[in-house]
C-alpha positions in Angstrom: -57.6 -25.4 -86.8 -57.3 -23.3 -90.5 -60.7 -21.5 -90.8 -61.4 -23.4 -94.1 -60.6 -27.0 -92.1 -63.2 -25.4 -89.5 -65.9 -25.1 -92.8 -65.2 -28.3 -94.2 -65.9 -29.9 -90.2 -68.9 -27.7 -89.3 -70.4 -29.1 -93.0 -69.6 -32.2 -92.3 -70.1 -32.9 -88.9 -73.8 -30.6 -89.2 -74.7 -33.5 -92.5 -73.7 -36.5 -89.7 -76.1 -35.0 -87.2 -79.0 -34.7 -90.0 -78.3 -38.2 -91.2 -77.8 -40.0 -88.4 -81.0 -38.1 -86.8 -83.5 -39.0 -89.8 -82.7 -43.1 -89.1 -83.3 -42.6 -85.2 -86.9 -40.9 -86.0 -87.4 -43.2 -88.3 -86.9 -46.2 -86.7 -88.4 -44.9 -83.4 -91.5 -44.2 -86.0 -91.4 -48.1 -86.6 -91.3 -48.9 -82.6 -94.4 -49.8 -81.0 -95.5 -47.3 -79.1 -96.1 -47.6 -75.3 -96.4 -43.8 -73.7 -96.1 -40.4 -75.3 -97.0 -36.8 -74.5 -95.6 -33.7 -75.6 -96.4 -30.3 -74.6 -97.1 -27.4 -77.4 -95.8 -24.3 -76.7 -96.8 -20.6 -78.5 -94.5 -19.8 -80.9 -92.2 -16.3 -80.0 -93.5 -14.1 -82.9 -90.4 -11.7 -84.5 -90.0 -8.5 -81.7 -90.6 -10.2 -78.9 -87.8 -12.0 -77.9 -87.3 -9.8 -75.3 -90.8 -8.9 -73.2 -90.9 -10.6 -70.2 -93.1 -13.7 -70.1 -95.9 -13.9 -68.0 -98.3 -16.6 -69.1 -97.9 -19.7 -71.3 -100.4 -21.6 -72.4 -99.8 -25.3 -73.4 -101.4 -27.7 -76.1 -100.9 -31.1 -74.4 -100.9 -34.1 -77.6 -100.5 -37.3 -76.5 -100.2 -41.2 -78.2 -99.7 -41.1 -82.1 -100.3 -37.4 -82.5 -97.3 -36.6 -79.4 -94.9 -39.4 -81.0 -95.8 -37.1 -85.0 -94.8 -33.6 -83.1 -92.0 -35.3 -81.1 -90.2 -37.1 -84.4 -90.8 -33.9 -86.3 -89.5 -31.5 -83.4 -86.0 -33.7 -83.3 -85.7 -33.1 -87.4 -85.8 -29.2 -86.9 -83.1 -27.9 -87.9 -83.8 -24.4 -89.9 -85.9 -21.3 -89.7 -87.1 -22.5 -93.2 -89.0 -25.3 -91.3 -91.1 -23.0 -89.6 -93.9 -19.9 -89.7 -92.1 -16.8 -91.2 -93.6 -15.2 -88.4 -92.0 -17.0 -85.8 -88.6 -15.6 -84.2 -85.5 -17.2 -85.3 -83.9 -16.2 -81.9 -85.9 -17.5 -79.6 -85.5 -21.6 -78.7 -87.8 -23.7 -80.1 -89.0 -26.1 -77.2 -91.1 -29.3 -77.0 -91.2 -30.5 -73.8 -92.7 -34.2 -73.4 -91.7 -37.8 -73.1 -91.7 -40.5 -75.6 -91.6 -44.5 -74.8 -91.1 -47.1 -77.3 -91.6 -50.8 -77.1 -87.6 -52.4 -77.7 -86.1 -55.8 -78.1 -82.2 -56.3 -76.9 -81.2 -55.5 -80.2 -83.2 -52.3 -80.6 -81.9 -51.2 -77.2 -78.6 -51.5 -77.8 -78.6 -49.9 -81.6 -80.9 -46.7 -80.4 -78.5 -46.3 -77.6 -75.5 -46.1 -79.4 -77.0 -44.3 -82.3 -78.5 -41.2 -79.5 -75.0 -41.4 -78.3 -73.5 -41.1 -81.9 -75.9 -38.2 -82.3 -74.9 -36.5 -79.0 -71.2 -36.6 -79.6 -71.2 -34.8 -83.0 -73.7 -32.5 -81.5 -71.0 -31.3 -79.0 -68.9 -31.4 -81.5 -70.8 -29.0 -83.4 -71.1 -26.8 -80.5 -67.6 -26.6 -79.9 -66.6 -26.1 -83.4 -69.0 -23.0 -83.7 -68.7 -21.6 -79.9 -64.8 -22.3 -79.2 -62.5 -23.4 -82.1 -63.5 -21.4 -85.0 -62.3 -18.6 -83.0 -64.7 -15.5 -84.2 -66.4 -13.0 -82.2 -69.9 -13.5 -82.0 -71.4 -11.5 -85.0 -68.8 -13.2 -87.5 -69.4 -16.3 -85.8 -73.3 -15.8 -86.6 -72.2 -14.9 -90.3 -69.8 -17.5 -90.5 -72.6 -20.5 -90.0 -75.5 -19.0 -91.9 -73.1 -18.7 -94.9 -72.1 -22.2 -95.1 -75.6 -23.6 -93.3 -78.0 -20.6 -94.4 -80.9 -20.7 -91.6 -79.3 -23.3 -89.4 -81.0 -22.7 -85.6 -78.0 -23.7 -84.3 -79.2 -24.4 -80.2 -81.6 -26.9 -82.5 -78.7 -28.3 -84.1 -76.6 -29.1 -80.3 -78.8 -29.8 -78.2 -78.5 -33.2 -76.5 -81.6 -35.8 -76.8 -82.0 -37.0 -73.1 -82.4 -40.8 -72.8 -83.0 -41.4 -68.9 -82.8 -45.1 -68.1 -85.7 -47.0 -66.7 -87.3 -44.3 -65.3 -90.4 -44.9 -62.9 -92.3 -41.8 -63.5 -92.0 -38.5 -65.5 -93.0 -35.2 -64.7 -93.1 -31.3 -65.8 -93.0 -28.2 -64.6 -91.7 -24.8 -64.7 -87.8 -23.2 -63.7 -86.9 -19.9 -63.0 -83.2 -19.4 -62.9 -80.4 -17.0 -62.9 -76.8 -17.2 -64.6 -74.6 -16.4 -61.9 -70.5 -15.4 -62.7 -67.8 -13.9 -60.4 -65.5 -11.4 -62.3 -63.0 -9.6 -61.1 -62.5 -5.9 -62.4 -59.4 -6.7 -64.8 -61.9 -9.3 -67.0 -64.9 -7.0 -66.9 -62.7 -4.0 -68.5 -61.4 -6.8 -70.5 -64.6 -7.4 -71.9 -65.5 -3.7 -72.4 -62.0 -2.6 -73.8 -63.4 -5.4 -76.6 -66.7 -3.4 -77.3 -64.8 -0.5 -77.4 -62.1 -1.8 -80.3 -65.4 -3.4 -81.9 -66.6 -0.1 -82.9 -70.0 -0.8 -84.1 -73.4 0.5 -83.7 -76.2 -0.9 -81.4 -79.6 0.4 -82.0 -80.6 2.8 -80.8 -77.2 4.5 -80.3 -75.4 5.6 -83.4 -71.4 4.3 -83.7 -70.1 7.7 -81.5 -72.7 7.5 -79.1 -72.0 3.9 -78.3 -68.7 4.1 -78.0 -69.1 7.3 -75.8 -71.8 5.1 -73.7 -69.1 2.1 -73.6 -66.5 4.9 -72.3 -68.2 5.6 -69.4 -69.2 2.2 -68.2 -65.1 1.3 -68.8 -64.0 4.4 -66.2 -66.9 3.7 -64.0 -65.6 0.1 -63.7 -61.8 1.8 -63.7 -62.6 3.8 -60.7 -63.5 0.9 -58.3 -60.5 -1.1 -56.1 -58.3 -3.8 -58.1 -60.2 -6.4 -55.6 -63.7 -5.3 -55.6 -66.2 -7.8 -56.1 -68.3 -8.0 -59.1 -71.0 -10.1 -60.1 -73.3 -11.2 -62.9 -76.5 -12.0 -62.1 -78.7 -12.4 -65.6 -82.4 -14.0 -65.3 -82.8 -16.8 -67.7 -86.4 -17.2 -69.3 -89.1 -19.4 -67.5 -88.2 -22.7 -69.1 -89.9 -26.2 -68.7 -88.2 -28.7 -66.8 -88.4 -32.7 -65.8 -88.1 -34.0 -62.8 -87.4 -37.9 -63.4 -88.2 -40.4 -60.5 -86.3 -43.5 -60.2 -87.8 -45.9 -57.4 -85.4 -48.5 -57.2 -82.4 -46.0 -56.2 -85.3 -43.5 -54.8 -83.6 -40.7 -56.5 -85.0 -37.6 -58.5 -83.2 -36.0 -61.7 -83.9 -33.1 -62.7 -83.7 -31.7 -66.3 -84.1 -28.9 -68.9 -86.6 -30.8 -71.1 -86.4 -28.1 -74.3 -87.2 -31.6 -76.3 -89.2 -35.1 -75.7 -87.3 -37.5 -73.4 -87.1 -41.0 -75.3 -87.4 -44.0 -73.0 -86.6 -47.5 -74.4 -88.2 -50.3 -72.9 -87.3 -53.5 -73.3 -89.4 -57.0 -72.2 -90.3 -56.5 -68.5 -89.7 -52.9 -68.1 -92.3 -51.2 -66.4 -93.8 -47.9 -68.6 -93.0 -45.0 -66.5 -95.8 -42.8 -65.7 -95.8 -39.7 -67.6 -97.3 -36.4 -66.2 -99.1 -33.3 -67.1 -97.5 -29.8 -67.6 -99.7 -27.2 -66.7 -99.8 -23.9 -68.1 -97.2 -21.1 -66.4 -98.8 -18.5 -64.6 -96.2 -16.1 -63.2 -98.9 -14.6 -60.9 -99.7 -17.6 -59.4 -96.0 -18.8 -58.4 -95.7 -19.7 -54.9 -92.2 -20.0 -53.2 -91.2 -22.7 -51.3 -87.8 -21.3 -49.9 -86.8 -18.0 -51.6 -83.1 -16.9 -50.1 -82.6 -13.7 -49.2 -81.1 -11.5 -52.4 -77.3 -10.8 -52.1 -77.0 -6.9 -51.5 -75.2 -4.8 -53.8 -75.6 -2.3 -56.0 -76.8 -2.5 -60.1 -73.5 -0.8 -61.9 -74.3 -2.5 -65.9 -77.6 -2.9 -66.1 -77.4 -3.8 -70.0 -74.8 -6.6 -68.7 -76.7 -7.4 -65.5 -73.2 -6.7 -63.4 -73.8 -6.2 -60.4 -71.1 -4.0 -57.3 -71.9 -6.3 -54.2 -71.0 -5.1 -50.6 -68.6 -6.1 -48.6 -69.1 -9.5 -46.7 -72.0 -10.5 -49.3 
């Protein structure tokens, strides 16, 4: 796709997603209400993306007030929407559940609006992520010129809509992105740092690029088949785990925004749980495996040399 068709469809499918999102608050705003909680979190004040998280403390709203945060936190779309404190890197997450009160013809026009919604939202993503075809900083450049402020993980992510649920409940994931590479694609993606040729704080451009140098022959030196890993810690992030008694099965799922139930005449209201306050102190395992073994070789990209048989 021509980089100006890729403008004209990030504008116009970004102006779809705001549209089509206002009439879903508002006429789950007109929906009588059965159930609603959300959980506040702190905000991420600027500088701080980065420090490891040890305690979060949670401002549970529930009824009228959860349904207000919940509505609002679905509409929030720009860094101009919030405290100029607050980091514009960091994901802004309300966890919670919302139920409404629906007839069949409510039911069946929320559903297909949510999925409406969620298909441009994917389309966004791809659009931004994938087809525009820009390295990351350009990429970054590219959407704040046409959408100036947009918080784009805002903008694309999915509202969850789980089906008759029986009960709801939150708590607290710990998780790790895990990739294989072999040693072609890792001096692949260093060779590209390399012809990038930029600065990164606190290195100047020469130092970087000496830095990057060394990483590229350390990675150089090692066997064409050696095996390389990436194993980056995501943030603590709240999850629900979703109960459904009449097929007794459990969903679990990243619930960075309220759940919205429908429930139609004769559906039960699902119960809705607590999420407590994270404590990283007071975690206790169930089953922890044993760590792979292998040796730290990028610690800036987490890559990881693992031994033989691992």
């Amino acid at each position: 796709m021509a980089h100006q068709d890729c403008t004209q469809a990030l504008k116009k499918t970004f102006s779809h997603i705001e549209h089509q999102t206002a009439r879903l608050t508002g006429i789950l705003a007109e929906c009588r209400l059965l159930a609603a909680r959300t959980f506040a979190l702190p905000e991420r004040l600027k500088g701080t993306e980065q420090d490891d998280i040890d305690e979060i403390s949670v401002t549970a709203l529930v009824g009228h007030a959860a349904r207000t945060r919940a509505l609002h936190h679905f509409r929030h779309f720009f860094i101009q929407q919030q405290s100029a404190k607050q980091s514009s890197k960091a994901a802004v997450r309300l966890p919670g559940a919302l139920c409404v009160a629906v007839n069949h013809h409510q039911h069946s026009e929320l559903n297909s609006l949510i999925d409406d919604i969620n298909q441009h939202k994917q389309v966004l993503k791809t659009l931004i992520t994938q087809t525009v075809n820009l390295p990351p900083t350009a990429r970054f450049e590219w959407v704040h010129q046409h959408l100036p402020g947009l918080i784009t993980l805002n903008a694309w992510r999915q509202i969850m809509r789980p089906e008759n649920p029986s009960s709801i409940n939150f708590g607290w994931a710990n998780k790790q992105i895990i990739k294989n590479l072999t040693r072609d694609e890792v001096l692949a993606m260093l060779e590209k740092s390399l012809k990038a040729k930029r600065a990164v704080p606190p290195w100047t451009q020469e130092q970087w690029y000496a830095h990057v140098s060394r990483e590229y022959q350390d990675v150089a030196s090692l066997p064409e088949r050696v095996r390389l890993k990436i194993r980056r810690p995501v943030k603590v992030q709240p999850i629900a785990r979703v109960w459904y008694a009449g097929q007794r099965r459990q969903q679990q799922l990243a619930c960075s925004s309220p759940l919205v139930v429908l429930c139609q005449e004769h559906t039960a209201v699902p119960d809705i749980g607590e999420l407590l306050n994270y404590e990283a102190a007071s975690i206790t395992w169930r089953h922890k495996p044993s760590a792979q073994q292998g040796r730290l070789l990028i610690p800036r990209l987490h890559l990881w040399l693992m031994d033989d048989g691992c």
